[in-house]
C-alpha positions, -999 to 999 in steps of 0.1 A, spaced: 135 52 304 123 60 341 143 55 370 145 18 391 136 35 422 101 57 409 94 21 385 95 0 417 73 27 436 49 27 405 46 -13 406 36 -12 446 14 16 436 -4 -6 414 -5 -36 436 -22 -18 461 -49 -1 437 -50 -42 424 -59 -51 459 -86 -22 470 -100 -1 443 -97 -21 420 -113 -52 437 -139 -36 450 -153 -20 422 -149 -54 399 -173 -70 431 -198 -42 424 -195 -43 384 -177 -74 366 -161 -61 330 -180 -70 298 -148 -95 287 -130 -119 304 -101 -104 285 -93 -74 262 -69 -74 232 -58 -59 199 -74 -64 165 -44 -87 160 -51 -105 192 -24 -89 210 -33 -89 253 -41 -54 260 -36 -44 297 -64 -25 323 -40 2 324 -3 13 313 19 26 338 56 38 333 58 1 340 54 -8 309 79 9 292 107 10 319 127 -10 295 123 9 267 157 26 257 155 70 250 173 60 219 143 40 208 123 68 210 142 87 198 135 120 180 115 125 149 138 131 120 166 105 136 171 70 137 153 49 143 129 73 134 103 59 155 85 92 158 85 101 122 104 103 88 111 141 93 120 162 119 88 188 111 65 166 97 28 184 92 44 214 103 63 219 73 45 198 48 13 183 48 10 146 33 -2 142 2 -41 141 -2 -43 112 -32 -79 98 -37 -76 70 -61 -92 70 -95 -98 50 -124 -124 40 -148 -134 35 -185 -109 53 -209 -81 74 -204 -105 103 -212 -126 97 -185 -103 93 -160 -84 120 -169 -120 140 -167 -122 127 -129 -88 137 -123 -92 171 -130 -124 174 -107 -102 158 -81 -75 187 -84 -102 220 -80 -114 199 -52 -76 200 -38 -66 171 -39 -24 174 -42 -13 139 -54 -27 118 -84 -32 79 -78 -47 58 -112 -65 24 -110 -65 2 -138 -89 -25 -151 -83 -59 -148 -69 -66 -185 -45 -37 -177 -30 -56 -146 -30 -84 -161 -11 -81 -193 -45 -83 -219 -51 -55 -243 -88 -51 -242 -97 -73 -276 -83 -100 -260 -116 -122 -253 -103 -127 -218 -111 -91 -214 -139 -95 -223 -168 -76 -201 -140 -58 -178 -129 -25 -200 -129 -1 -182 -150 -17 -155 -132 -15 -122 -105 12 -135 -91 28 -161 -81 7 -192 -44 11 -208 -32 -6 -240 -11 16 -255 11 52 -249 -19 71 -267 -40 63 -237 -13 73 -209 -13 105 -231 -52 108 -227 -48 97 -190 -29 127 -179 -38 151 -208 -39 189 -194 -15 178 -160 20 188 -156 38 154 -146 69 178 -132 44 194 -109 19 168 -94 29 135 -79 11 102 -97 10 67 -80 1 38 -101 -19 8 -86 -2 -14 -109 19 -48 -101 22 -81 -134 27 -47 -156 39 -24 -138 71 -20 -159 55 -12 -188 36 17 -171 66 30 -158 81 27 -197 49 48 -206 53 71 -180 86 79 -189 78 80 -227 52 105 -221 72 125 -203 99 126 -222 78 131 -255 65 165 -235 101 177 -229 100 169 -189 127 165 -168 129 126 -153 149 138 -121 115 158 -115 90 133 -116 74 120 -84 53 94 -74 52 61 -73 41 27 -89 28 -1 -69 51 -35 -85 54 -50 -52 51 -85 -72 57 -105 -43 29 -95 -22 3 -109 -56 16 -144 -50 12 -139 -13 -23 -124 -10 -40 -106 -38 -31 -129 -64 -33 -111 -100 0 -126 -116 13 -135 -147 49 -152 -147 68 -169 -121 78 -153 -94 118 -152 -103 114 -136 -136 83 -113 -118 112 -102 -94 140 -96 -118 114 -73 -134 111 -56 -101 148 -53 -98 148 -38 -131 124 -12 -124 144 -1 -89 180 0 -109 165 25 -139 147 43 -114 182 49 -90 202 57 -123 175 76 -141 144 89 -118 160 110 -87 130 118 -74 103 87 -81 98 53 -63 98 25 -85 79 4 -59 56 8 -32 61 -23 -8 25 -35 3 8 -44 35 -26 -31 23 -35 -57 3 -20 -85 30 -43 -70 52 -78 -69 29 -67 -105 28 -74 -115 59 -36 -108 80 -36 -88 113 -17 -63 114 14 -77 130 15 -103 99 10 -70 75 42 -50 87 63 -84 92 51 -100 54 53 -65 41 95 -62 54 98 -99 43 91 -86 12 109 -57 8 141 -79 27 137 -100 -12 139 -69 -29 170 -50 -14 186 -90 -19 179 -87 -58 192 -52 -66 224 -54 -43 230 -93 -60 230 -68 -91 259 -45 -80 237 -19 -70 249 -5 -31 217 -4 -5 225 38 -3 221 43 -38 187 28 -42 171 25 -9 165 64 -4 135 56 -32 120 27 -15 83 32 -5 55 15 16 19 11 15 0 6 45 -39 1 58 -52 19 81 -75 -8 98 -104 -4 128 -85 -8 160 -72 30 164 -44 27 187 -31 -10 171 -27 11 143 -7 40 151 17 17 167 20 -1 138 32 26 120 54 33 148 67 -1 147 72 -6 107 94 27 109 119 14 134 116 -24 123 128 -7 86 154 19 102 174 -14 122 172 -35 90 188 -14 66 215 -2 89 221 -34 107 216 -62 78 222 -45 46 247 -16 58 229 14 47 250 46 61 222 71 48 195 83 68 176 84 33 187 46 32 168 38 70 134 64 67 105 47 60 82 64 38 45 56 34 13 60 13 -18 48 35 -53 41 23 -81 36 46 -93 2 50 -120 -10 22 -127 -43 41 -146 -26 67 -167 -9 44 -202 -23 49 -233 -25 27 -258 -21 55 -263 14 65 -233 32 41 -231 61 59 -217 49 87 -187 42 65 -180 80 69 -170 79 101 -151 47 98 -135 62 70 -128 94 91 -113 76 124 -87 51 104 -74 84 87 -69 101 115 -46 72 129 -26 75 98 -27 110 104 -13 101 140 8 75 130 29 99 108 16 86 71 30 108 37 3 105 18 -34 90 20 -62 79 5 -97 85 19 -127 56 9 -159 64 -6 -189 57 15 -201 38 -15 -173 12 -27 -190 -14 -8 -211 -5 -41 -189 3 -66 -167 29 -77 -168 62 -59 -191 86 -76 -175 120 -74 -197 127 -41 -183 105 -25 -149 109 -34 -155 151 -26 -166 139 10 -138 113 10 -111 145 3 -129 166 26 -122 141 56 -87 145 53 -90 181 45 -109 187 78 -83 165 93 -57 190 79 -73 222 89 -97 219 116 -82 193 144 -50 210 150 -36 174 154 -5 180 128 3 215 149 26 188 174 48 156 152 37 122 167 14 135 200 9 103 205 45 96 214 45 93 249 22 75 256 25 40 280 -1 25 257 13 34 229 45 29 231 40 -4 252 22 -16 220 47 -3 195 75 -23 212 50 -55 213 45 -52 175 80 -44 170 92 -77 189 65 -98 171 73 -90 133 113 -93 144 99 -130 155 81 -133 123 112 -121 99 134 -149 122 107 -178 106 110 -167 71 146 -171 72 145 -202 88 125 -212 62 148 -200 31 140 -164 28 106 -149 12 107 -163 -24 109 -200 -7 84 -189 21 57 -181 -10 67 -215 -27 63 -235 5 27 -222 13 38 -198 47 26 -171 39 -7 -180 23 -18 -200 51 -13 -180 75 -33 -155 58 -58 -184 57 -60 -190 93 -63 -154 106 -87 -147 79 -108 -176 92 -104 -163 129 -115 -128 118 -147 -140 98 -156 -163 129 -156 -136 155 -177 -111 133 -205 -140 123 -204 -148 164 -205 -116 174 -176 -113 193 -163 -85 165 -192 -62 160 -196 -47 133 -224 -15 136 -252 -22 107 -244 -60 103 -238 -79 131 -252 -48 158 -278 -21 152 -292 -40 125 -319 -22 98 -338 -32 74 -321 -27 37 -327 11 24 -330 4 -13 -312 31 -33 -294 46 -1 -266 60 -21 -258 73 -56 -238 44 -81 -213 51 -99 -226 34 -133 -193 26 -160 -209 37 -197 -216 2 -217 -196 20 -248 -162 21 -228 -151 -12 -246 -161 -4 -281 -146 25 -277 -113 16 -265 -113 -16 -289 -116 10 -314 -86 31 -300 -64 0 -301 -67 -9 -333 -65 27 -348 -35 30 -334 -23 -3 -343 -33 8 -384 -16 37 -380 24 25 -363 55 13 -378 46 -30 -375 79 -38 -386 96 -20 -359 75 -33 -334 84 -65 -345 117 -63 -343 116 -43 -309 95 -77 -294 120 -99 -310 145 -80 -289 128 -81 -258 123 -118 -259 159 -122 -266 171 -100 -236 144 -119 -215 167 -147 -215 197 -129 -202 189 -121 -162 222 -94 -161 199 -74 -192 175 -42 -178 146 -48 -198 133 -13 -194 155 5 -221 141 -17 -246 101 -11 -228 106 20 -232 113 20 -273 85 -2 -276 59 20 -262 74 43 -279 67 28 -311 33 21 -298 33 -17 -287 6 -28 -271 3 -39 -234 -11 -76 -246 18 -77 -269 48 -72 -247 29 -93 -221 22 -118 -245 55 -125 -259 78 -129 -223 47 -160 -212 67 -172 -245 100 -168 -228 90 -174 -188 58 -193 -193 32 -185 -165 28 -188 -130 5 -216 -112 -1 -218 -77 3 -242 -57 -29 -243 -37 -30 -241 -1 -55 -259 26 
């Protein structure tokens, strides 16, 4: 990048500032570490000089808009479009949520994202006994298509995007999705949005399963194949590092596990037949935003030229659509704290402007309060008025990535970049990503920077402002709770099973009957026949219920 002749000149430069300035002023005043580095534990230098990044290529760089797209997706970025405000929400029925949702739009808030209970993920409709206790407790509950239809009652699918934190199920969302929008007359080529279904990352960090992980990704493969030949504008996954993350990885391990990941899923779908350029335009990510600022926006950096090499170089994509990396960003809900909540505002408020920085297309802001709960909708106003403050006050998206340029940054982006390559190398080495979950890899390395994390912040050596430095004593009632109404489950039970009176049993019947017998034929797309069994108002538990006849269920192996 710099000429041999001024890099040389900068290197004698910074011997001799080594030698005096330098020297002298350590002699008066020692630095507080014996050595500096990343949140990943990456060495961080004193200083970054064009040193640094002498042998950093222009095309690396690059330009935003082209490959490797280093500097962002699009050549405008915030100065065309901004990125799409999506607080998260979910609880009780789809009444309530859709009651929240609507709040969330006056507020402005330009992009719908639903949670869903625990039965909901996985597979239980909510008078299953395992459910119950958890209706409606940590998001919204969903048995049937009635309640999708409550869920977004009053919203124009064709005009607001929806992302779906959903992964065991996530197929039969989608199915309801589409039945919903197709029962209102919608076009499918306008949707947008998104659903979660990156399976693969459940077996390797959050865990919420329900079969084994070959049929799990054949369902996966399913969902990206109807969504290339039916959904021209939706992703049909959104490939996950935030979860890897709240699980303990750094964030070198979260880009590198996250393109493991998404290396198993462009495998499946091209085994299928389908070419890398006709599905990979619709492939999208899901990143944290974590606590180290810079780390961060050189991660995002890094995951979008790491992406842009491996779909040109080791799958052959042609299409720029094919190599862009696209990404949702949430703000990091592992370093919400307890202990003095408020200070979870500003947290909250740096890690989205480094997403901001780094180039994200959409983002969700935490609550002060979900060390607690749920948001309340004071919390999730503030939370949308961060970003909006962000948007419209800092001036940051007047320039795309400003912090391009920069021998920190850029030095660190390359670092990250050469560090997942070396972690993508071991999972091959190992079999690929399906036999790197089987074997443990993943999961223990998870384990062991987990364990490093937790031991730094209980010595001190990570502070953490309320817990571990500035302590107070506890302010009882310090923030408002979001309470869940007790009556959510006997009123959804009683949902269910009015529906359930009122359908055609028989052709539900025969619809399961047909699923379980397409189950057992890997070249059949299970979502045409999803789809007619929403339709005819199957339940969640029963679709579920009757493929753990066909696949059985998955067990882990445990790792130590």
């Amino acid at each position: 990048m710099f000429d041999p002749d001024a890099i040389e000149r900068m290197r004698a430069m910074q011997r001799d500032w080594e030698a005096n300035e330098l020297r002298e002023f350590l002699e008066r005043q020692p630095e507080s570490r014996p050595e500096y580095r990343t949140g990943s534990l990456l060495p961080v230098e004193r200083v970054y000089t064009p040193v640094d990044v002498a042998d950093t290529a222009l095309e690396a760089l690059g330009l935003p808009g082209r490959y490797p797209f280093t500097r962002g997706p699009y050549p405008t970025m915030y100065r065309g479009r901004l990125w799409t405000m999506r607080q998260i929400a979910g609880y009780g029925t789809g009444s309530d949520t859709n009651r929240r949702f609507h709040y969330l739009i006056e507020q402005g808030q330009t992009g719908l994202s639903v949670d869903f209970d625990m039965p909901t993920l996985m597979g239980y409709d909510s008078d299953d006994p395992k459910a119950l206790g958890e209706v409606g407790r940590e998001g919204v509950a969903v048995d049937t298509l009635d309640d999708v239809e409550a869920l977004f009652a009053g919203i124009d699918l064709e005009r607001i995007s929806v992302s779906m934190t959903i992964n065991p199920t996530a197929w039969i969302l989608l199915a309801m999705y589409v039945a919903l929008a197709e029962s209102r007359g919608a076009d499918p080529n306008k949707l947008s949005g998104t659903c979660q279904t990156d399976i693969l990352k459940e077996y390797i960090a959050q865990k919420e399963w329900i079969f084994p992980i070959r049929p799990s990704l054949r369902l996966v493969r399913d969902m990206i194949v109807y969504g290339a030949e039916h959904l021209a504008r939706y992703n049909p996954i959104n490939i996950s590092g935030y979860h890897i993350s709240e699980a303990g990885a750094t964030s070198v391990q979260e880009v590198a596990f996250t393109m493991a990941n998404a290396i198993a899923y462009v495998e499946e779908v091209t085994r299928a037949g389908v070419p890398v350029d006709r599905f990979a335009p619709r492939l999208a990510f899901y990143f944290v935003a974590q606590a180290d600022f810079f780390e961060e926006v050189a991660k995002f950096r890094a995951a979008r030229r790491v992406w842009a090499r491996l779909t040109k170089e080791r799958f052959g994509a042609t299409r720029a659509e094919s190599m862009r990396l696209r990404f949702h960003c949430q703000t990091a809900a592992a370093t919400l704290t307890k202990a003095q909540p408020m200070n979870n505002v500003v947290r909250t408020a740096l890690q989205a402007l480094s997403a901001v920085l780094g180039g994200a297309q959409s983002l969700h802001t935490n609550g002060l309060d979900e060390a607690y709960a749920i948001p309340s909708e004071l919390a999730m106003k503030l939370a949308l008025r961060t970003q909006q403050i962000i948007a419209d006050e800092t001036r940051v998206t007047s320039v795309v990535d400003p912090l391009g340029g920069s021998y920190y940054v850029e030095a660190l982006t390359n670092r990250i970049e050469a560090a997942v390559m070396a972690i993508l190398k071991r999972v091959d080495a190992l079999g690929g990503t399906v036999k790197a979950i089987e074997e443990g890899y993943f999961q223990r390395e998870i384990a062991d920077s987990a364990y490093e994390h937790a031991r730094r912040k209980a010595s001190g050596e990570q502070p953490v402002i309320g817990v571990n430095k500035f302590v107070e004593p506890a302010e009882p009632g310090a923030v408002e709770i979001h309470r869940v109404d007790p009556a959510v489950e006997a009123r959804q039970v009683a949902r269910l099973r009015a529906t359930r009176a009122t359908r055609d049993a028989a052709r539900v019947a025969a619809l399961l009957d047909r699923l379980a017998r397409e189950a057992t034929d890997p070249a059949v797309n299970l979502m045409d026949v999803t789809i007619e069994l929403v339709k005819a108002r199957a339940s969640m538990g029963e679709i579920v219920g009757r493929l753990r006849q066909v696949w059985g269920q998955y067990v882990e192996t445990p790792v130590f």
